[in-house]
C-alpha positions as CSV (number, residue, x, y, z in Angstrom):
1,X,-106.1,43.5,-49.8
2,X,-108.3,40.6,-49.7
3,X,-111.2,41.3,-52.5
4,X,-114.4,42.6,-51.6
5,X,-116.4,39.6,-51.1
6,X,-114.1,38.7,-48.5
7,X,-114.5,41.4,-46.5
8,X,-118.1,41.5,-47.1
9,X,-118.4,38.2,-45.7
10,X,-115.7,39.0,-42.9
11,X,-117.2,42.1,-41.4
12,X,-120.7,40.0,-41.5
13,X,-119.0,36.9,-39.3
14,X,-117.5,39.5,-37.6
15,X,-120.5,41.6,-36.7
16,X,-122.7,38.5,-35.3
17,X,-119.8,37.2,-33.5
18,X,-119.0,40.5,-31.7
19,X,-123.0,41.2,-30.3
20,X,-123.1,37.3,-29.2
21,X,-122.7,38.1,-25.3
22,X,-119.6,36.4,-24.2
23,X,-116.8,36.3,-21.5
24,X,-115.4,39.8,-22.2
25,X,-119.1,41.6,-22.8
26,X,-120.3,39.6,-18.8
27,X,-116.7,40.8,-17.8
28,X,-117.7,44.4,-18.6
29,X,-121.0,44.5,-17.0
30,X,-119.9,43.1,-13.8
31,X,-117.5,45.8,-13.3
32,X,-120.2,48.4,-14.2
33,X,-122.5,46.4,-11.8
34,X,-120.3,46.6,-9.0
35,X,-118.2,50.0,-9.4
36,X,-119.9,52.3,-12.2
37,X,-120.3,52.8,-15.5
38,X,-117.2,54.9,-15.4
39,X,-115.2,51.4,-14.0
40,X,-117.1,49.7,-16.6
41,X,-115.7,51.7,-19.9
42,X,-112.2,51.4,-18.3
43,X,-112.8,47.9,-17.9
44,X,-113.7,47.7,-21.7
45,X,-110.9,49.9,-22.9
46,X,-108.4,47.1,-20.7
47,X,-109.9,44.3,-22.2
48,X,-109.5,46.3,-25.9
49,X,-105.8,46.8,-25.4
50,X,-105.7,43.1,-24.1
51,X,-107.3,42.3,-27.3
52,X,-104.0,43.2,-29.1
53,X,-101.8,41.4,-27.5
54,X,-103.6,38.4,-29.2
55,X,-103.9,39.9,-33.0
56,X,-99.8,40.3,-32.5
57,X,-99.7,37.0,-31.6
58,X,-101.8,35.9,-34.5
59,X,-100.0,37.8,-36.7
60,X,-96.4,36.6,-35.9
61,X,-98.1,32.4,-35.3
62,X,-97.3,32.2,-31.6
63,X,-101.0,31.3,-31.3
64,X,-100.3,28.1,-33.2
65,X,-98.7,27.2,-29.6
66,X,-101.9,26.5,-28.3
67,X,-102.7,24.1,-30.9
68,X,-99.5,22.0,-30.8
69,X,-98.9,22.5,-26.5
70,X,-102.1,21.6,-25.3
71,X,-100.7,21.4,-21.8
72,X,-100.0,25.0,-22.5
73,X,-103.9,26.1,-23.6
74,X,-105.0,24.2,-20.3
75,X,-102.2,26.2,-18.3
76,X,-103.6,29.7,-19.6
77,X,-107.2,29.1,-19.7
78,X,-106.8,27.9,-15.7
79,X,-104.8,30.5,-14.4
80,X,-107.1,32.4,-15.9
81,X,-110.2,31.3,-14.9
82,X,-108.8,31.1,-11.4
83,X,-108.1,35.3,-11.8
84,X,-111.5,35.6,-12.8
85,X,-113.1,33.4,-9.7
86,X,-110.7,35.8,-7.3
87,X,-111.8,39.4,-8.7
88,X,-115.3,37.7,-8.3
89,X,-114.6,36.8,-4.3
90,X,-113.5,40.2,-4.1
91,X,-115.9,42.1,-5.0
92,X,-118.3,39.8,-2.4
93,X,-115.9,40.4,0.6
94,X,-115.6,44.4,-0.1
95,X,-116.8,46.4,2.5
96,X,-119.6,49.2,1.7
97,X,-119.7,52.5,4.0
98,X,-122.4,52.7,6.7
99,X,-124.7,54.3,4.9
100,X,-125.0,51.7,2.5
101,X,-123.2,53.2,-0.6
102,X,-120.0,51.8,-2.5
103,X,-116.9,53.7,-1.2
104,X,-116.3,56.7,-2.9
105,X,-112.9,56.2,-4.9
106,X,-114.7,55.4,-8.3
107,X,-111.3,56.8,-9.9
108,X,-109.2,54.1,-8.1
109,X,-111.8,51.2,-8.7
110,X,-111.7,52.6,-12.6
111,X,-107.7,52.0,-12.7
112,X,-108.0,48.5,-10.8
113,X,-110.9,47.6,-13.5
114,X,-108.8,48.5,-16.7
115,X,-105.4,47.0,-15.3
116,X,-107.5,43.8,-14.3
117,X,-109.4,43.3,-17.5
118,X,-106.2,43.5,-19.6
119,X,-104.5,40.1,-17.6
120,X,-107.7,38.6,-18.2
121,X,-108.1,39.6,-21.8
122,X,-104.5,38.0,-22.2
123,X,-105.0,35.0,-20.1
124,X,-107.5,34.6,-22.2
125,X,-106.6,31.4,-24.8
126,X,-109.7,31.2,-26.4
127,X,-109.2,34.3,-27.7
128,X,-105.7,33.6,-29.6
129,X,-107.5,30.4,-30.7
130,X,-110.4,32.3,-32.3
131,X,-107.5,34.8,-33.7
132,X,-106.0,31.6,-35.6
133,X,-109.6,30.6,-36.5
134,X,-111.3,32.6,-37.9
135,X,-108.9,35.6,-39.5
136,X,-107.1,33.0,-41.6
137,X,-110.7,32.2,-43.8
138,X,-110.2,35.5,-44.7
139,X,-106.5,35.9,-45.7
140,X,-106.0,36.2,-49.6
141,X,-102.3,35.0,-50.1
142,X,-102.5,36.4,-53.2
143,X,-103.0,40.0,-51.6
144,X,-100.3,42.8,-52.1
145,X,-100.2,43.3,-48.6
146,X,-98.0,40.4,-46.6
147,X,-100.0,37.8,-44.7
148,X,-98.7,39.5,-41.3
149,X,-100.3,42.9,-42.1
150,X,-103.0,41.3,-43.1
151,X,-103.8,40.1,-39.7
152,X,-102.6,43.1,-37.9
153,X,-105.5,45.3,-40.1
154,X,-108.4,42.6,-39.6
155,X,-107.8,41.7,-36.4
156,X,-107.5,45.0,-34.9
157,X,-111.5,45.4,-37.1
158,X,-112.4,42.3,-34.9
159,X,-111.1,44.2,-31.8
160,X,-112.6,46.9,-32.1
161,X,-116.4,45.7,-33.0
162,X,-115.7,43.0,-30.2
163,X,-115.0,46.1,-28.0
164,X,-118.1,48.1,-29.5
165,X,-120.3,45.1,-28.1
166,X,-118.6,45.6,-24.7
167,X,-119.3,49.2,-24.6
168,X,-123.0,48.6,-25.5
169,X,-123.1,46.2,-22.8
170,X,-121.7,48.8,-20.5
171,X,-124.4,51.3,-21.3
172,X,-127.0,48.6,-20.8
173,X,-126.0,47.8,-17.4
174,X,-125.1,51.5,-16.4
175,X,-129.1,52.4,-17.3
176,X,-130.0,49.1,-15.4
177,X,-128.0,50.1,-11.9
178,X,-128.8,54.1,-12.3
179,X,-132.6,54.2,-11.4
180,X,-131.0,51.8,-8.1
181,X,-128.2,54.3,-6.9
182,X,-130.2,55.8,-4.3
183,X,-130.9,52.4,-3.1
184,X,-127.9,51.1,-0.6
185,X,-129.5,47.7,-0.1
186,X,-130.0,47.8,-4.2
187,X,-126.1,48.9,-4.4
188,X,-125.2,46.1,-2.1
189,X,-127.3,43.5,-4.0
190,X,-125.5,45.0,-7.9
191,X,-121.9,44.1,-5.9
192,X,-123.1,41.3,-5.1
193,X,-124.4,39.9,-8.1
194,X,-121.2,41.5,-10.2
195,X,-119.1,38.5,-7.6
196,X,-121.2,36.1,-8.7
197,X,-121.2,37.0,-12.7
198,X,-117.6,37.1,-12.3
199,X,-117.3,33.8,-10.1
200,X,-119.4,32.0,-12.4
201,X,-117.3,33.2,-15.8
202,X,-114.4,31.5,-13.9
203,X,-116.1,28.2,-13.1
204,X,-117.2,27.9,-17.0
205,X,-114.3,28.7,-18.4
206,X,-112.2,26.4,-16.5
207,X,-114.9,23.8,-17.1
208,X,-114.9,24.4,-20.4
209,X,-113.8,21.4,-22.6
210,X,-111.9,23.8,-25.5
């Protein structure tokens, strides 16, 4: 493994990179906004399993694609910026019930959250890039372990304080919208703004320059 000063210094980057707010932690609190906290936790766990997809990739060097295709990095990050600006239309255009409450199928809203937040956790380039960033300032060649576990371990550490952050974020929100759940105009307004976080996430990252 990589010696201790290493990982002293990784689990520090780590750490203030994870509570930075970012696309995955406004991701997570719009879906809390607009469906529940419940929705919101599932939405996390998706974007966690998501999160994988990329430290395999890391490990094995597909990420380096991105680097040497960058017609393929602008492919990705637009089709998925454009997912992100359509889950954010939807949520505007969903009906509420008459007496001004969300419909009651939190369970189904929970599955469409966590299946929805692992195709934008993978359509997710940045993400791969940071991967092939960052975790290689911490690799010791030198290590018994092979370079390839060595990614697999650390990245799965940066997954899941990334997804610690999102989780927090969750809870933050959840308090936020519980003292307005009796409110349906308050409800209507949480959707609302939950569209527009997620409208706006997809406008910024497709304006994004890198």
């Amino acid at each position: 493994m990589p010696s201790t000063e290493l990982l002293i210094a990784f689990f520090v980057t780590t750490a203030i990179f994870a509570y930075i707010p970012g696309p995955a932690m406004l991701y997570a609190a719009a879906q809390t906004m607009a469906r529940g906290r419940w929705s919101g936790l599932t939405a996390a766990l998706g974007i966690h399993l998501g999160g994988y997809v990329h430290v395999l990739a890391a490990a094995t060097g597909l990420s380096v694609l991105f680097h040497a295709v960058p017609p393929l990095y602008m492919a990705v990050k637009l089709v998925g910026a454009l997912y992100l600006i359509w889950l954010g239309v939807s949520l505007f255009r969903a009906k509420i019930q008459g007496n001004g409450t969300l419909p009651a199928i939190e369970r189904k809203s929970a599955r469409r959250a966590f299946f929805e937040s692992i195709t934008v956790e993978v359509l997710n380039p940045k993400t791969a890039i940071f991967f092939m960033a960052s975790l290689p300032q911490f690799i010791d060649a030198s290590a018994t372990l092979p370079v390839w576990l060595q990614f697999v371990v650390l990245g799965t550490v940066v997954n899941l304080m990334f997804s610690s952050a999102d989780i927090v974020c969750v809870f933050l929100a959840g308090a936020m919208i519980a003292r307005l759940r009796r409110s349906g105009r308050a409800q209507r307004l949480m959707q609302r703004a939950g569209g527009a976080v997620l409208v706006g996430l997809g406008v910024h990252v497709a304006l994004q320059k890198s």
